[in-house]
Backbone as CSV, one residue per row, in Angstrom:
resi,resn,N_x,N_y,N_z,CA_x,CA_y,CA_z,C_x,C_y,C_z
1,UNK,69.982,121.283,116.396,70.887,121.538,115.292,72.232,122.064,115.797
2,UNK,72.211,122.849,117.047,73.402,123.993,117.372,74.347,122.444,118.167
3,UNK,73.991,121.679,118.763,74.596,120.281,119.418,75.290,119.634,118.021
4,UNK,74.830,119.530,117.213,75.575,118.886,116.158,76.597,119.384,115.497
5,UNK,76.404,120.912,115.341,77.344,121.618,114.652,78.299,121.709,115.794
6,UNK,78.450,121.332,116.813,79.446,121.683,117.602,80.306,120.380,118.105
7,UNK,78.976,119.497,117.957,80.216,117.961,117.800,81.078,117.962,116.341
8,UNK,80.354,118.363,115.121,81.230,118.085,114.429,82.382,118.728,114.201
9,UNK,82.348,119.973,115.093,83.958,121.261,114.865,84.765,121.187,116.156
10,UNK,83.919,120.456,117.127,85.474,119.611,117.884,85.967,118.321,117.723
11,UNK,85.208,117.504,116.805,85.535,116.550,116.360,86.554,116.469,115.304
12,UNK,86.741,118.207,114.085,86.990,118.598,113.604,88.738,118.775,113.797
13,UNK,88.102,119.688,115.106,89.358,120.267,116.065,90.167,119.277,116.796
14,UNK,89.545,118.180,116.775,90.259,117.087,117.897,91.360,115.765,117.058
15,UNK,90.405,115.743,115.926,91.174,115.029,114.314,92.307,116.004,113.986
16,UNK,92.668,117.471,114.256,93.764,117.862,113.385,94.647,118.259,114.741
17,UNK,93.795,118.480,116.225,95.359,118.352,117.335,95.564,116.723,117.351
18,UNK,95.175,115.793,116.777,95.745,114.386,116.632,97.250,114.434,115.764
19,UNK,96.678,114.906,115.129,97.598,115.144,113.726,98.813,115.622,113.433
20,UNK,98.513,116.820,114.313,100.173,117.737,114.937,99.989,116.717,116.501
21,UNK,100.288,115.689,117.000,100.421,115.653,118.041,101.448,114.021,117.847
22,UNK,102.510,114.505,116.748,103.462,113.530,116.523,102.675,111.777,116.063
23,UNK,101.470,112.218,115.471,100.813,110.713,115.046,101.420,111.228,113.441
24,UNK,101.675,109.906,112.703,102.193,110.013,111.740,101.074,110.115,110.797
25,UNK,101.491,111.188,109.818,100.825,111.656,108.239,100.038,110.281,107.421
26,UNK,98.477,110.994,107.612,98.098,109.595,106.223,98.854,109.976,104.521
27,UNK,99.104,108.420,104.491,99.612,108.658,103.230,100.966,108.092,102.748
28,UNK,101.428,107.526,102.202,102.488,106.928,101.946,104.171,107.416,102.177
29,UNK,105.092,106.744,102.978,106.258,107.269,103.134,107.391,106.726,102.596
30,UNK,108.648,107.093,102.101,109.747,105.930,101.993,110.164,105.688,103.312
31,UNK,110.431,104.480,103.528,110.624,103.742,104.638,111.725,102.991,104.626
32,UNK,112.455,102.483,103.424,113.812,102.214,103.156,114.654,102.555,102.053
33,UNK,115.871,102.498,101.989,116.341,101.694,100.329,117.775,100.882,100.679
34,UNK,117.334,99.947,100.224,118.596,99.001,99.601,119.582,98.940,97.900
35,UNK,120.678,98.626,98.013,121.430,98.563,97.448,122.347,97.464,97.080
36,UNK,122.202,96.860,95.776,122.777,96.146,95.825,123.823,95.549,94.053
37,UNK,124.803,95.231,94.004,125.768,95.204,93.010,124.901,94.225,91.676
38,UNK,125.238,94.529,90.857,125.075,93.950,89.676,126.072,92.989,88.904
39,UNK,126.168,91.868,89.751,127.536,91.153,89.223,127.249,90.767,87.875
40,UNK,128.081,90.963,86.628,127.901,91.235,85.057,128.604,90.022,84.955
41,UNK,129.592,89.149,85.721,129.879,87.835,85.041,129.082,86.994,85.449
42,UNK,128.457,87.093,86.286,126.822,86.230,87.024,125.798,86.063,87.213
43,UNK,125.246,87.494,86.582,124.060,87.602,86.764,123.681,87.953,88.063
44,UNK,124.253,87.637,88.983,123.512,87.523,90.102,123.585,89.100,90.888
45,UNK,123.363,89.184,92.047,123.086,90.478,93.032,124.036,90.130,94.234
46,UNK,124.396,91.227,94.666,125.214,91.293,95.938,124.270,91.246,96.919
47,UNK,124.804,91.499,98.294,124.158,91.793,99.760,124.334,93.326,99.303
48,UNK,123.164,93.344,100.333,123.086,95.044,100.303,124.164,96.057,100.712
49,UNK,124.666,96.875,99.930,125.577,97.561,100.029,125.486,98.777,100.884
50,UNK,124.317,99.027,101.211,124.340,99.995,102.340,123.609,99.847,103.975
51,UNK,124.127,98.391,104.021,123.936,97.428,105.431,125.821,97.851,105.679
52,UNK,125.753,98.330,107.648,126.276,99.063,107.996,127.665,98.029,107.806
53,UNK,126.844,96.469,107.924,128.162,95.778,107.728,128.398,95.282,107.005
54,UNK,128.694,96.036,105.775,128.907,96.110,104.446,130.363,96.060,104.131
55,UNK,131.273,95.795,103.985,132.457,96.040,104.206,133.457,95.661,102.333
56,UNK,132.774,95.409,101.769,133.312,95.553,100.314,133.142,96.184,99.167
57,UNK,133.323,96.966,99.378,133.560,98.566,98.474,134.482,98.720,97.653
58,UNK,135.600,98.052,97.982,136.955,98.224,97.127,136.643,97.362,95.723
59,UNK,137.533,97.561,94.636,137.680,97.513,93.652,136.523,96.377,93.515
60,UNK,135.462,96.912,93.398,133.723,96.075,92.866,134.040,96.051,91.757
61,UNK,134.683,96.869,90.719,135.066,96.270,89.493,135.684,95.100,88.433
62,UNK,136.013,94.817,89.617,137.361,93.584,89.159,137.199,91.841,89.976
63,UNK,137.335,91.509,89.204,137.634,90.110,90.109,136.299,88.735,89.914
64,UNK,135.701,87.781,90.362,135.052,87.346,89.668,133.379,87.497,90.270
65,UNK,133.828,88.629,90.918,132.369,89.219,91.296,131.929,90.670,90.568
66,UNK,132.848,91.091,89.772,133.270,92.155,89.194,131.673,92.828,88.983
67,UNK,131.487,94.119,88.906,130.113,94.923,88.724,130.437,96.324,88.144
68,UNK,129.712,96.710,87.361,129.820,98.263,86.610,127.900,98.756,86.862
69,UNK,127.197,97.965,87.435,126.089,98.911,87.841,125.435,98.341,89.248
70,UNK,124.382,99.321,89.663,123.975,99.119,91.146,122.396,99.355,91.245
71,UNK,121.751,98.415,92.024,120.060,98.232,91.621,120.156,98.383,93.065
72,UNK,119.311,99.874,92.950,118.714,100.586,94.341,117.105,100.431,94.187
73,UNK,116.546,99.678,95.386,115.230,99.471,95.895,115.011,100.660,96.688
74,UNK,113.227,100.574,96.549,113.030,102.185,97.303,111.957,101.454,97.855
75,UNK,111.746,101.419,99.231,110.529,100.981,99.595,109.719,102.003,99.983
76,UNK,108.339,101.701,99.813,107.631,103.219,100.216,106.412,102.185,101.035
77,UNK,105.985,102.951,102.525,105.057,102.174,103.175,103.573,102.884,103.125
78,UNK,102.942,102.238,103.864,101.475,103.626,104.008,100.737,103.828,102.856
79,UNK,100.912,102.636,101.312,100.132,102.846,100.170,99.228,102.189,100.454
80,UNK,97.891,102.813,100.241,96.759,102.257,100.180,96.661,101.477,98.795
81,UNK,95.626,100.252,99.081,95.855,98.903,98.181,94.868,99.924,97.236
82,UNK,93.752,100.234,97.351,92.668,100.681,96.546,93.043,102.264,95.896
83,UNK,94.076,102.622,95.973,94.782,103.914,95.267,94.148,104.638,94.532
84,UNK,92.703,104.899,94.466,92.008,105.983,93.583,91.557,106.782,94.536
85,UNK,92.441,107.451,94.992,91.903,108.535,96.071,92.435,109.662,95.614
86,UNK,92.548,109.604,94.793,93.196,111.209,93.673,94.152,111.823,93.593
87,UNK,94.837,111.058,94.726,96.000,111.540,95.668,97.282,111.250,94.822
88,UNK,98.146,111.767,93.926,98.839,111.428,93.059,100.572,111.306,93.439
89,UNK,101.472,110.102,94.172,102.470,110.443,94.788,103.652,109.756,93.754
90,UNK,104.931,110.299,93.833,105.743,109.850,92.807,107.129,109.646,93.544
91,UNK,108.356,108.900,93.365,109.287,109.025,94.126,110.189,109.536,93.245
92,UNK,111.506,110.337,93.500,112.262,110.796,93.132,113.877,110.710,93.222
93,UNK,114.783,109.806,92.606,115.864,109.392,93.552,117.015,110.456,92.613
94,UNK,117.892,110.911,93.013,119.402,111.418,92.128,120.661,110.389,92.873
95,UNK,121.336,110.122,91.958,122.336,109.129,92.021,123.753,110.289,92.065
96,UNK,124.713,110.537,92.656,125.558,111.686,92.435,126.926,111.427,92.620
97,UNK,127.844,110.894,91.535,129.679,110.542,92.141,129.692,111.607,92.677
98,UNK,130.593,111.247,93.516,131.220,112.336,94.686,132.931,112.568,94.834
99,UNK,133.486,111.683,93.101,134.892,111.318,93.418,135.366,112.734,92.899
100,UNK,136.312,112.481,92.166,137.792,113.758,91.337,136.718,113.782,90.995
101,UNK,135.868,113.610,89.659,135.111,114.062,88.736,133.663,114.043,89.197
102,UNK,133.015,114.951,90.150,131.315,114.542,90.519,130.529,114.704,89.673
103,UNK,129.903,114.188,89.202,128.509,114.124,88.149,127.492,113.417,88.804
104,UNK,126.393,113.539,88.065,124.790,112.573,88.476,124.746,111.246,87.256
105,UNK,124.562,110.534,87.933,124.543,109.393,87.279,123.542,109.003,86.686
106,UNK,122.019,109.595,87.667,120.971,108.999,87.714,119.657,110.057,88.492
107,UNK,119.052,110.908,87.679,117.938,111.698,88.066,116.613,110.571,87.681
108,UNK,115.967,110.125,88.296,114.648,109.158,88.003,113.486,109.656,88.833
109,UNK,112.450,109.543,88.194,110.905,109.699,88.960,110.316,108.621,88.261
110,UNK,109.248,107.349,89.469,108.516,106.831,89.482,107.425,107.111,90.194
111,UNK,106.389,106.823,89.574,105.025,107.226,90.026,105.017,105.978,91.091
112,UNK,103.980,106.262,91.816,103.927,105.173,93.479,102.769,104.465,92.774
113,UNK,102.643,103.080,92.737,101.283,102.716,92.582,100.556,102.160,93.525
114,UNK,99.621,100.637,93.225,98.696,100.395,94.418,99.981,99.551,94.688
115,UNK,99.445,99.299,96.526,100.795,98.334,97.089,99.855,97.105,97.682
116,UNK,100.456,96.162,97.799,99.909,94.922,98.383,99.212,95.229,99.207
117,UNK,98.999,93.969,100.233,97.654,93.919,101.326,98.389,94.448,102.403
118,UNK,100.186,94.340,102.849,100.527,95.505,103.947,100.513,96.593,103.496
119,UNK,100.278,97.184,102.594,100.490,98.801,102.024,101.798,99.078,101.442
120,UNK,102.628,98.022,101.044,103.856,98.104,100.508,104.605,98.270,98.988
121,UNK,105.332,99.348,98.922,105.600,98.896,97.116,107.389,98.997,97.217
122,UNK,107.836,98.742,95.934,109.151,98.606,96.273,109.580,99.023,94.420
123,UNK,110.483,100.094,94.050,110.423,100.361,93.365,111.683,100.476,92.674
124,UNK,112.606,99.946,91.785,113.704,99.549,91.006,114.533,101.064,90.469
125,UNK,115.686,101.282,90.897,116.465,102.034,89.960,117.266,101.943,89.666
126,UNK,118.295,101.927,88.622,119.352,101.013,88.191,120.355,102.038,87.754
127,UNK,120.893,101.947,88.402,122.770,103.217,88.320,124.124,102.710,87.334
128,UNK,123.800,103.054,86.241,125.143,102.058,85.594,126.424,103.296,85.895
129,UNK,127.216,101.843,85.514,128.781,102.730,85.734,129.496,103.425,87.301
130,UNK,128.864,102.340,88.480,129.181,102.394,89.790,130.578,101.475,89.763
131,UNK,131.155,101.715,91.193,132.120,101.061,91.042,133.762,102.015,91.781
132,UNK,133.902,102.604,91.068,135.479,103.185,91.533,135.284,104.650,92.424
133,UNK,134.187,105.304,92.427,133.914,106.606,93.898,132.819,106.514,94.058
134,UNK,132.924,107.516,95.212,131.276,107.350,96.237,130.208,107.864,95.462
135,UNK,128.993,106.887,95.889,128.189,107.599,95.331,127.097,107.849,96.087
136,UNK,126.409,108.813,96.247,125.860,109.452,96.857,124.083,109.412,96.554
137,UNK,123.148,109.042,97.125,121.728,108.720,96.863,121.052,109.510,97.579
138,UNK,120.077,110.045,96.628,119.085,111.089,97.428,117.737,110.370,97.177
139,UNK,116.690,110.149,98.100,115.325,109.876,97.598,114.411,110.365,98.257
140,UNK,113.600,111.201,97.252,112.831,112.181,98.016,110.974,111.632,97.445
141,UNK,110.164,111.575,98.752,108.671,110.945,97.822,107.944,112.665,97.627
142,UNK,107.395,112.175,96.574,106.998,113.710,95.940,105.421,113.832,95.689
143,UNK,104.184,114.803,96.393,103.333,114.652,96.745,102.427,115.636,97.467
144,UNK,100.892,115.640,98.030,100.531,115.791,98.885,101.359,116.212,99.791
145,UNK,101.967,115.332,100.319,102.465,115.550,101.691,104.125,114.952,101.330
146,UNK,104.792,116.214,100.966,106.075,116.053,100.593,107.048,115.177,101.647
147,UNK,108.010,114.266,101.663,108.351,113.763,102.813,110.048,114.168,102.758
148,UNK,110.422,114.087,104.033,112.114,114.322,104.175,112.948,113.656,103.110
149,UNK,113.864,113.715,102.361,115.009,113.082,101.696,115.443,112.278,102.179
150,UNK,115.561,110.867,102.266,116.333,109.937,102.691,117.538,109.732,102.086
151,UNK,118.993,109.847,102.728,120.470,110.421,102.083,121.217,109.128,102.450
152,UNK,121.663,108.865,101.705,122.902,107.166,101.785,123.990,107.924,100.702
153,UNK,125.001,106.870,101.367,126.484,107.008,100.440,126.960,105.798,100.170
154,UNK,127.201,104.975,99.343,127.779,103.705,98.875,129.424,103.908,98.664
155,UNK,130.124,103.560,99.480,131.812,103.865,99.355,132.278,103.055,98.929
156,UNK,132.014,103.587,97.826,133.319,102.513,96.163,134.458,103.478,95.976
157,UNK,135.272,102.464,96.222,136.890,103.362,95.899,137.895,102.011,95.064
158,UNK,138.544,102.792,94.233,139.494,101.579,93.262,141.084,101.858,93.589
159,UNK,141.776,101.062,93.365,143.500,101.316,93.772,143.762,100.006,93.168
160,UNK,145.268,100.195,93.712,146.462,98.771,93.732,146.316,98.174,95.055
């Protein structure tokens, strides 16, 4: 009996120095977000606006690509497909101008659900009234196992 109880409390001990030993947390993480324009005379979507070579920011308002809102994807990895593990995780994004006038545009929480067969989900938030200052994205996954803030800035600026 005393052999068993002692495999199972270094087995115990050997599962949680794994754990602190820079192997990554079970459990779901955000792993990206994309950004991208809402062209209102087209329907259609831009390239992602916070790809480094992004380079059109200026007056997104105007012209015949013109846009007044912005559809931020949140990818979150590490979801288990079978999600009844009690484990209840939610994501959390704030949208924040950063121009003359800063306000929040956009406080949202979505619950995480089951993700496909890679463990993947991808989750929609929609920012109206982007366009003429920066705006500033916070997304934080909220949980068990709370994860770092992932921080982006989308640089919309308007002029002559």
């Amino acid at each position: 009996m005393l052999p068993t109880v002692s495999f199972v409390l270094l087995f115990a001990l050997g599962a949680a120095a794994g754990a602190d030993a820079g192997q990554p947390p079970p459990g779901p993480v955000v792993s990206a977000i994309r950004a991208q324009l809402f062209q209102n005379k087209s329907g259609q979507l831009s390239e992602n606006v916070l790809d480094p070579k992004y380079r059109g920011g200026w007056n997104t308002i105007a012209g015949p690509n013109a846009t007044n809102a912005t559809l931020i994807v949140v990818v979150v990895s590490g979801v288990r497909a079978d999600y009844d593990s009690g484990q209840k995780y939610s994501v959390k994004l704030v949208a924040r101008e950063t121009g003359r006038s800063p306000k929040v545009l956009l406080s949202s929480t979505q619950s995480v659900p089951a993700s496909d067969d890679r463990g993947m989900i991808y989750l929609p938030f929609l920012i109206y009234q982007t366009g003429c200052s920066p705006v500033h994205v916070s997304v934080v996954l909220i949980g068990p196992q709370r994860g770092k803030p992932l921080e982006r800035t989308m640089a919309f600026a308007c002029g002559e």
